[in-house]
N, C-alpha and C positions, 0 to 999 in steps of 0.2 A: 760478213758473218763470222761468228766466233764458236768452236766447238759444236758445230754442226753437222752430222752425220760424220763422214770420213775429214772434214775438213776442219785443222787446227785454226785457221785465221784463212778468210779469201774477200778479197775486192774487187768489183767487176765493174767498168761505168758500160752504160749500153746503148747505141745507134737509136735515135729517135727513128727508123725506118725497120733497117733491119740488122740482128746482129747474129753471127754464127759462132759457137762454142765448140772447139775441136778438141781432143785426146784421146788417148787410148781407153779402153776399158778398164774401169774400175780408178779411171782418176776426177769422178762428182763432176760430169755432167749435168748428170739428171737432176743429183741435190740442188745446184743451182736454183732449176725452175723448181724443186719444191720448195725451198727457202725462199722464193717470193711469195707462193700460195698459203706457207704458213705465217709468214711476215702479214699478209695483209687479209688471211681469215683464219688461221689459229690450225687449218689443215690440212694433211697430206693434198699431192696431186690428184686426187678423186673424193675427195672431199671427204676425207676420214675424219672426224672428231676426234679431241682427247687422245693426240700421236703424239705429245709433246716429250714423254719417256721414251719412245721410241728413237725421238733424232737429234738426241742427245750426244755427242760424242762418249766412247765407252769410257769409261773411266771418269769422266772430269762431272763435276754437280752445276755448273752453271752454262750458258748457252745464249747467243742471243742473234738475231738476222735485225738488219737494220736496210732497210729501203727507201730513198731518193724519189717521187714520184712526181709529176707536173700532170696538173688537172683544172681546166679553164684560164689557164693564164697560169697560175700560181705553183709555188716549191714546195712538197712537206715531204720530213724525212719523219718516217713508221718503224720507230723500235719496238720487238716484239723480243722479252728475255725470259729466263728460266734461271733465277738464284736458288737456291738449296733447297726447291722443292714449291719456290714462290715465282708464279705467273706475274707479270707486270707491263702494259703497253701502253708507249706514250707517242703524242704524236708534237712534233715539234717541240720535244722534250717534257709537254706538260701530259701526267696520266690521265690514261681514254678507256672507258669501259669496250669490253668487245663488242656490244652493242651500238654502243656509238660510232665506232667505226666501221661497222657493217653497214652502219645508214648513211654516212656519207659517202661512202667509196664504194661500195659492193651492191648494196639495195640485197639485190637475190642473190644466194650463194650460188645456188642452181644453175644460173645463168651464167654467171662469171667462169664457172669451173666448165660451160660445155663452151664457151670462148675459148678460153687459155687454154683446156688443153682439151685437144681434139680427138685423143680416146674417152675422153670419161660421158663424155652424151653416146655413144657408139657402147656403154658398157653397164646403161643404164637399162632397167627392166621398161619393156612396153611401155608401160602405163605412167610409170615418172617420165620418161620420153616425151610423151603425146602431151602429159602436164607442162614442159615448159613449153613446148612451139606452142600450146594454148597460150599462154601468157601473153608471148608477143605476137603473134598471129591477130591483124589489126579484123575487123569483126566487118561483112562486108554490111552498109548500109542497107536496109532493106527497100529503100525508095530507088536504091542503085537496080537493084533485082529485079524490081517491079516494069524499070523502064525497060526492061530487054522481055517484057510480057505481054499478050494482049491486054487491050483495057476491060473484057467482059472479065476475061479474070481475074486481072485487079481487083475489081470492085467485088466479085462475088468472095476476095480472101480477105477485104478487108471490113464487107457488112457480117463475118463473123469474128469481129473484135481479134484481127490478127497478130499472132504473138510471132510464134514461131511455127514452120509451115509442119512439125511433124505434132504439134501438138493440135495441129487442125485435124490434120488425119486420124491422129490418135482417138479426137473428140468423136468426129466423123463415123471412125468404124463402130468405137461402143455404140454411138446412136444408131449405125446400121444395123447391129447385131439388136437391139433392142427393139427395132420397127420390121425383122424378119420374124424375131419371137412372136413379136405381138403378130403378123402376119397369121403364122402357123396356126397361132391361138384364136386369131377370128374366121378362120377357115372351119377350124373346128368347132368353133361358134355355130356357123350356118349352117353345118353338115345337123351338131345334133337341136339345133331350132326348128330346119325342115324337118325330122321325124316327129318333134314334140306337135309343129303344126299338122302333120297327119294324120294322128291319134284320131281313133272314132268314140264318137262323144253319144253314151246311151241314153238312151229315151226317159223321159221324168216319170216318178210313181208318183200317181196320187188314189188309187186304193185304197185307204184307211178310215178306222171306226177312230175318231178321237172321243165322239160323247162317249162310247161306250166306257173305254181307259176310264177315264174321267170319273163314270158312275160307281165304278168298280175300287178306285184307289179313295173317293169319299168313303164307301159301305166300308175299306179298310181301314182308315183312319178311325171311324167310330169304334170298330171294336178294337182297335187296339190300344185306346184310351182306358187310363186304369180306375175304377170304381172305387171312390172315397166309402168306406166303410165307418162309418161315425161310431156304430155299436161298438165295436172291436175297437177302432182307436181307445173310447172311452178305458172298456175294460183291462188295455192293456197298460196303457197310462194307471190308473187305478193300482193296478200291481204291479209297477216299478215303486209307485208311493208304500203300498204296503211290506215289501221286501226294504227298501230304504229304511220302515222304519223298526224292522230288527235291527239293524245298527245303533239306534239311539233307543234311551230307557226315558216315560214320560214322567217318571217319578226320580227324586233325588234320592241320593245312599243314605242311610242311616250317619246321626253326629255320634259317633264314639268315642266315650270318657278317654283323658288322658293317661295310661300309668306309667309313663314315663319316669315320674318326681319318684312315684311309688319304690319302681324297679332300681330307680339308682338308690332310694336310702336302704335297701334290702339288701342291695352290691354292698356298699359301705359299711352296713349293720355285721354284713358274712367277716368281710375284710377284719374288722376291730374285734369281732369273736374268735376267729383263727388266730389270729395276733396275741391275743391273751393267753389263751389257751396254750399258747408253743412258751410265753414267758414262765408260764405254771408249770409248764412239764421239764422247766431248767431252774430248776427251786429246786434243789438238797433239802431230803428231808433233817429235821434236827432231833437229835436223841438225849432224853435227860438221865440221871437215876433216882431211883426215889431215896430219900434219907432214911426212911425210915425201915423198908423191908430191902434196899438195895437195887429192887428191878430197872432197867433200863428201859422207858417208856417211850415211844415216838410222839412229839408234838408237832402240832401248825404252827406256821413261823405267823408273823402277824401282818407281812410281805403277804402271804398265799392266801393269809382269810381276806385281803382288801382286794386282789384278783378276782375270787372266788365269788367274792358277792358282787362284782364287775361283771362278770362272765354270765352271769343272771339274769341281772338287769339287762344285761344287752340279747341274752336269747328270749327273754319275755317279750323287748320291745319290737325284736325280729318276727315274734312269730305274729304277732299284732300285725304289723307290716304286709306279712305273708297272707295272713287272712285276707285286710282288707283288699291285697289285690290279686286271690285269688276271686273272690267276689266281683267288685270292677269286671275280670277280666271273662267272668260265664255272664255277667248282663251284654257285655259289648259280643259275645259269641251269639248270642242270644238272637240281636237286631239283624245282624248279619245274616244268620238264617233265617230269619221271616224275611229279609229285603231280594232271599236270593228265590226262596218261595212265590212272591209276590213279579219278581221279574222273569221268572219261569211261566206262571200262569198267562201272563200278558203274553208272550212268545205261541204259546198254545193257542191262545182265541187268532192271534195273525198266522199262524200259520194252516187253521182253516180255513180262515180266507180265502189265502193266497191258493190251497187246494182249489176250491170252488171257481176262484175266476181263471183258471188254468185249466180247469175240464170244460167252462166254457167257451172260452178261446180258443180250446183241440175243436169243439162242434163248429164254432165259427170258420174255421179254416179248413175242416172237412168238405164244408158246404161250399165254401171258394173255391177250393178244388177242383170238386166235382165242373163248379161254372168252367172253372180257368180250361178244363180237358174241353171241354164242348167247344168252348171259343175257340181255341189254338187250331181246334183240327175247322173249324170255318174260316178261320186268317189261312192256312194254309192251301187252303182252296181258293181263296182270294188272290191268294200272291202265286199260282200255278197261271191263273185266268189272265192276271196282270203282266204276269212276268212272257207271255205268247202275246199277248199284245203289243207287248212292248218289243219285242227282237223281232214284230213285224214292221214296227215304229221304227226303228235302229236302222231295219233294212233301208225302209223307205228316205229316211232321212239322209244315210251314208251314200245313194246311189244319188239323190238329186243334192249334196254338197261335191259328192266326184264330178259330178256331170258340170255344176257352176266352175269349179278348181280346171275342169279340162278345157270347157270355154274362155278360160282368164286366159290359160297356160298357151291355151292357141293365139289368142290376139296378143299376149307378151310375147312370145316368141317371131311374129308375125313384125313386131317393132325393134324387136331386137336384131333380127335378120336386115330387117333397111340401116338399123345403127350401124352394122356392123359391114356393110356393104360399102357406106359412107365412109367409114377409118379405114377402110382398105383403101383406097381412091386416094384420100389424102397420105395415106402413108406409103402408098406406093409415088407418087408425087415426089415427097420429099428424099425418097430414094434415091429417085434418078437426080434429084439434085444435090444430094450431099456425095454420090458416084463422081458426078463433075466437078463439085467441089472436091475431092481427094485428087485427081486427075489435075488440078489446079496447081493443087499442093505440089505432087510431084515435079510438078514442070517448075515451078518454087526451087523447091530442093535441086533440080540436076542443075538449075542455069548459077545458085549460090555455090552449090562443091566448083562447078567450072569456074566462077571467078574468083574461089580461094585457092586455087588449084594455078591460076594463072600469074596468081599472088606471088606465090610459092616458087615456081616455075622464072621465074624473074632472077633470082640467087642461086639457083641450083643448074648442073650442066647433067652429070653423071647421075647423081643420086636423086630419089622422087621419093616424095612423104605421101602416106596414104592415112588420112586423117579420120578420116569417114568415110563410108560404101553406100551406096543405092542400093536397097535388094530390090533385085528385078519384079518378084512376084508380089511387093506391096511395095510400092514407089520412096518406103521411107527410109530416112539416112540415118544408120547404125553406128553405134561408134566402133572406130577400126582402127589400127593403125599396124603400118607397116616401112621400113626401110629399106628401100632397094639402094642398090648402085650400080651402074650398069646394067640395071635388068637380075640383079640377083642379089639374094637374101642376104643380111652382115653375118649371119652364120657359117659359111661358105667363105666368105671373104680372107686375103689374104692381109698381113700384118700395113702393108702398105695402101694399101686399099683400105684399109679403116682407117687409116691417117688420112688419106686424101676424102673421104666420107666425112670424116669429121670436120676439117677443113672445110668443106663446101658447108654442112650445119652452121658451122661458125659463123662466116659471111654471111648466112642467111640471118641468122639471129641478128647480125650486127646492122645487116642490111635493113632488118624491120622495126628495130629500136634504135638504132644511130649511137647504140653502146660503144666504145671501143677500146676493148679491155687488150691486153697484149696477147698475143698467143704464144706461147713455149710449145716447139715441135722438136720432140724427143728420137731420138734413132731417126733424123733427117737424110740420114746416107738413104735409108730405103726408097727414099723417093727421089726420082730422079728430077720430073717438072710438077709444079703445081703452080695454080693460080691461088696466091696468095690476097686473104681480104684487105682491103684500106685499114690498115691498122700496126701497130708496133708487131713484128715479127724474132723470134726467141728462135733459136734454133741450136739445135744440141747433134753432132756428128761424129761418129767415131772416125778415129784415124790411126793405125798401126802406131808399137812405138812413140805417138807424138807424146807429148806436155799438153797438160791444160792449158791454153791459148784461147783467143779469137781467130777469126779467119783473117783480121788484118794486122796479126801478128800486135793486139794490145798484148799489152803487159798484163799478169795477172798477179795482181799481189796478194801473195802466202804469208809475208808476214806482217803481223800487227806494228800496229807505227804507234809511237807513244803521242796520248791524244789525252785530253781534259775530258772527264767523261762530265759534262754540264749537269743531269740529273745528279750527282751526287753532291754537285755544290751546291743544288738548292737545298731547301731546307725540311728535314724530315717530315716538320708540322705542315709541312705545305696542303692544304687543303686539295680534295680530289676534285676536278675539273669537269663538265661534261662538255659535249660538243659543241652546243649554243654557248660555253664559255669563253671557247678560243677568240683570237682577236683576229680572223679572215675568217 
């Protein structure tokens, strides 16, 4: 490794069984084993993500752990570097996505990290805990379970399509709770059946006049049918027609002369007479003197006399005008008032009429009247008569439909009571059998925890996983989990004691997957003996005073040796590689 945590340059080869790392404090022990865990999955010893800044040597920008590994037979040496801020890992010099390398060397990170090193499963919450021993935890056969069972109970867990024994139970109780429901509810069935069938059923009415009803609601019907009056229709019909025909005149308007032509040549006639008239009032008069006595005489100009006699002609021809359509227009006033005359008088003859057939239509309807009072107060005597007959009828009716509804009520109730005596019988039945079938279950359940348990029990001395629990008061198995050591919680436990805890996890893990990943055991001084698993052994021990060493006194080489670094004589453009590319 190069620029690795405290360490400028360090090489270590390591005992195919076991090898021991000595020195004093603060001379990268520890680094050691976390420089293989980020060599071969990118993180710290507990499986930190994204520490690459972290174990960096301070000062320096590049970094790299290189590791030797044999797996199946086979050599590969896993570069893992950090250049000036770029991530890069190749394996047998050619570049390997970290994906790829987690598939073929690691699979589960999870797993690997509670191998190698024997605090981080010990420092893991419950529940990731219990997730990995689930993983390898081999699953026991259920035909295995069955033979350590009676055969009645075999068959009664497997004619209900047996899955898993706490899902029978599961099924089992809701169907109990559902056949005790129903229980309650046909109890309370029969309770209120037997009252319905006790009911006293009253005696039938047949006391009733029906002919009489009968003759009473005909005598009703007659009079209350309304008498077509033909008189009245006639005359009232009659004067809608005569009122209608105020609205229209049977005679046409008078044709009145046009004077239209008249009135505009009389406009025109005015217009050219005022017109003249203002030309004559802007004529200067002209003044001559006489030769003979001197006087100054006023003359017409000969301009004013050709107006003048203009101005004549045209009020002679206006008044002409005006005559005749003054005339025209008192003939046309004229018709007009005889036509208004004439449409008045007609209005007069209909609207005596219409008086006359309206004072008869008041008699008409005086005389209905009178009928309509006479009748109403006999319908109402009618309907007094009918209406006691009839809520004697209503009586009679409602007491012998109660009395059939109470008879039905009693022989339903009377079958409902056998139904329901019936589904008790059967549902108490399947009671006691689905009881025995959960009782099946459980004996399921304790004889499975016991042979995972012995599984279990197999790899472990000191420490005991508790995976699952029986609750006693319903036979079924809860998920639980718990780690003991000696009988006590890793809460309590001392620094050494969780190393030898984890140690015993390890082996078990390794023991039930045949993994066998190396283990690094850090602050090894604290424990004095442990049973070590079948597998490459890493150990890290403090010693006063000492050097970085091994225990058999290898050499540790601190400085870099001048070496062909092969990645950079290949060739930049070199295409990236995946796993299924390499050539082993």
């Amino acid at each position: 490794m190069k620029n690795f945590k405290n360490h400028s340059y360090l090489k270590l080869d390591f005992e195919p069984n076991k090898t021991t790392i000595v020195g004093d404090n603060g001379t990268g022990k520890t680094s050691i084993g976390e420089a293989i865990a980020f060599c071969l999955t990118g993180c710290d010893l507990y499986g930190t993500e994204n520490v690459v800044n972290k174990l960096i040597k301070k000062g320096e920008t590049s970094m790299y752990v290189k590791v030797i590994i044999e797996q199946d037979g086979e050599t590969y040496e896993i570069k893992r570097k950090r250049n000036k801020g770029v991530n890069e890992i190749t394996l047998n010099g050619i570049k390997i996505t970290q994906t790829d390398l987690l598939a073929k060397f690691i699979q589960d990170k999870n797993i690997f990290f509670s191998i190698y090193n024997p605090l981080y499963f010990t420092s893991l919450a419950p529940k990731d805990a219990k997730e990995i021993l689930m993983k390898v935890l081999p699953d026991v056969p259920r035909e295995q379970v069955f033979q350590d069972m009676t055969t009645d109970a075999v068959n009664k867990l497997k004619k209900y399509d047996f899955v898993t024994a706490n899902t029978i139970i599961e099924t089992a109780r809701a169907r109990l709770k559902e056949l005790e429901e129903r229980l309650v509810y046909l109890r309370g069935v029969i309770d209120t059946q037997k009252q319905l069938a006790a009911t006293k059923v009253p005696d039938e009415m047949t006391a009733f006049n029906e002919e009489e009803l009968k003759k009473l609601e005909e005598e009703l019907i007659m009079l209350q049918k309304t008498e077509i009056n033909t008189e009245k229709i006639e005359a009232e019909k009659k004067l809608a027609e005569l009122k209608a025909k105020l609205n229209t005149v049977p005679f046409e308007k008078p044709q009145l002369k046009d004077t239209s032509i008249l009135e505009k040549q009389r406009q025109e006639l005015l217009e050219e007479y005022y017109k003249i008239r203002d030309e004559i009032n802007k004529i200067k008069p002209q003044i001559i003197t006489c030769n003979k006595c001197g006087n100054k005489i006023q003359v017409e100009s000969t301009e004013k006399q050709f107006l003048m006699k203009k101005l004549n002609e045209i009020k002679e021809k206006g008044t002409k005008v005006s005559s005749e359509l003054k005339r025209i227009t008192a003939e046309n006033q004229k018709l007009i008032e005889e036509y208004k005359q004439k449409v008045e008088n007609y209005k007069k003859e209909l609207y005596l009429e219409i008086l006359q057939l309206e004072n008869y239509i008041k008699i008409i309807n005086d005389a209905e009247m009178q009928k309509e009072s006479e009748t109403k107060a006999k319908i109402e005597e009618l309907q007094t008569r009918i209406a006691k007959l009839k809520e004697k009828q209503k009586e009679a009716i409602t007491n012998n439909q109660m009395r059939a509804a109470i008879l039905k009520q009693k022989e339903e109730a009377r079958q409902r009571i056998e139904e329901a005596e019936k589904e008790i019988e059967a549902a108490q039945k399947e009671i006691a059998e689905l009881k025995e079938l959960i009782e099946y279950a459980k004996q399921y359940n304790a004889k499975k925890l016991e042979m995972e348990s012995k599984i279990i029990g197999r790899y472990l001395n000191k420490v005991s996983l508790q995976l699952q629990k029986v609750v006693k008061e319903t036979g079924e198995i809860k998920e639980d989990f718990k780690i003991l050591y000696d009988g006590r919680e890793f809460n309590i436990l001392s620094h050494s004691e969780r190393i030898k805890a984890g140690l015993e996890v390890a082996g078990l893990i390794i023991g039930l997957t045949n993994i066998k990943f190396p283990i690094f055991i850090d602050d090894s001084e604290s424990i004095t003996t442990y049973t070590a698993p079948d597998t490459q052994i890493i150990e890290a021990k403090v010693a006063a005073n000492e050097p970085l060493r091994t225990s058999a006194d290898q050499t540790v080489k601190t400085t870099e040796e001048p070496i062909i670094d092969m990645e950079e004589e290949l060739s930049n453009e070199q295409p990236q590689l995946s796993i299924d590319d390499l050539p082993f």
